[in-house]
Every structure is written in structure tokens, then in C-alpha cells.
N, C-alpha and C positions, 0 to 999 in steps of 0.2 A: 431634521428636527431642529428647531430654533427653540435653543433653552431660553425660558423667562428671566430675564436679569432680573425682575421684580420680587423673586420666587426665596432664594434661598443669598446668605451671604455673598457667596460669589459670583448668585447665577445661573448656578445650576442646580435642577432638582436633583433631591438624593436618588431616588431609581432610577437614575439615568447610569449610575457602577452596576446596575442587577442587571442591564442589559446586557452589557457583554456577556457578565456571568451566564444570564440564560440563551443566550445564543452557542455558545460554546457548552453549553451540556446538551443542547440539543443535537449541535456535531455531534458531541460523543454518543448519543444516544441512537443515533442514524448508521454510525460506524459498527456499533454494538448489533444493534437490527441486523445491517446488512452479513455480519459475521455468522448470525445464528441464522438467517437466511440461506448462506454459501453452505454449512452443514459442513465445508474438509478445511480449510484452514484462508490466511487472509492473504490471497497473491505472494509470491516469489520469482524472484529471477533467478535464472539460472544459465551458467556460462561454462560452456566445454568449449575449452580449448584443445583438444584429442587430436589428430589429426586422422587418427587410426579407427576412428568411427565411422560406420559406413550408413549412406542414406537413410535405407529400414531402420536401423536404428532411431535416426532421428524423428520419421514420419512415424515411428512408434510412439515412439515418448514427447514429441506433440500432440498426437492421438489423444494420451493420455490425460494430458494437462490438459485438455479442451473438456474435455470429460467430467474432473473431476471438480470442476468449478460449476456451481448448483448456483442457477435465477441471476445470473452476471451479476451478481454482487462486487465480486476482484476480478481481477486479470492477473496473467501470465505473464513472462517474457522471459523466451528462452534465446538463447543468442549461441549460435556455432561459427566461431572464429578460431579457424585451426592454426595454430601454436605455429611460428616460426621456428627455424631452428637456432639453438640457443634460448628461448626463451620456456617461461613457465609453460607445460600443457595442463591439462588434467581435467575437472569438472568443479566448479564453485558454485554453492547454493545460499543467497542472500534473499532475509525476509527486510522489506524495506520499513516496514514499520514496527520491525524487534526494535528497539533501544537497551537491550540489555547488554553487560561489557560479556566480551566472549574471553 
């Protein structure tokens, strides 16, 4: 788009700020769709570092996760990187687009 310099003091028409604005509600408004589309919640990652987990277990609980995501809306990502010794094991579950402080 080539703003009119003719048009407004500096140049630019004034609804050329609404634009952003309505591009970014309509993200949001796609994000919001796709949410109430998925029907269980908006993708997480999820990381066990266990090392004392065995197979079944994990082809369970990808199973799962495949499952319970309705019309590909989100995705998943489970990651199994078993715990060196010394280091942290256990199981961590991050939603990436919480931003609330924990």
C-alpha cells in the first residue's frame, strides 16, 4: 500500500492504525475458533525425563495425546529424554501459550 502524501498532514491516512488493529483481532478471533473447534484444551508439551518408564507406557500416553486433540486445531509434543545420572528426572508439563506467573 503507498500511503497518499496528499491525504493527511504527514501522509498518512488515518485507517491505516485500524489496520493493524483489525488484523490482530482477527488472529485472535482464529485462535479463539480454533480453541472451541479442539473441544480439550490448546496444545502442551510435555517432558519426562524418567528413565524408569517403559515403552507401553509411552506408546500409551501418545496414544492419548493423538486422541485427544479434535479437527487439528493444536498439537502436541511429548519429548522422552531419560535423565542422566545426577541430573533432574521426573515429568514436566508446559502449555506454551499460558502466560500467567506460576
Amino acid at each position: 500500500m503507498n500511503p497518499d502524501i496528499n491525504q493527511e498532514i504527514y501522509g498518512m491516512p488515518e485507517y491505516l492504525g485500524a489496520l493493524l488493529s483489525a488484523s490482530l483481532s482477527h488472529s485472535a478471533d482464529m485462535f479463539r475458533k480454533l480453541y472451541y473447534d479442539n473441544g480439550s484444551h490448546a496444545g502442551c508439551i510435555i517432558y519426562i525425563g524418567a528413565a524408569q518408564v517403559n515403552r507401553e507406557s509411552m506408546d500409551s500416553l501418545k496414544e492419548t495425546l493423538q486422541g485427544a486433540r479434535g479437527g487439528g486445531a493444536f498439537k502436541n509434543v511429548l519429548i522422552h529424554a531419560p535423565a542422566l545420572r545426577g541430573q533432574r528426572g521426573g515429568a514436566n508439563f508446559a502449555v506454551p501459550a499460558d502466560h500467567r506467573k506460576r
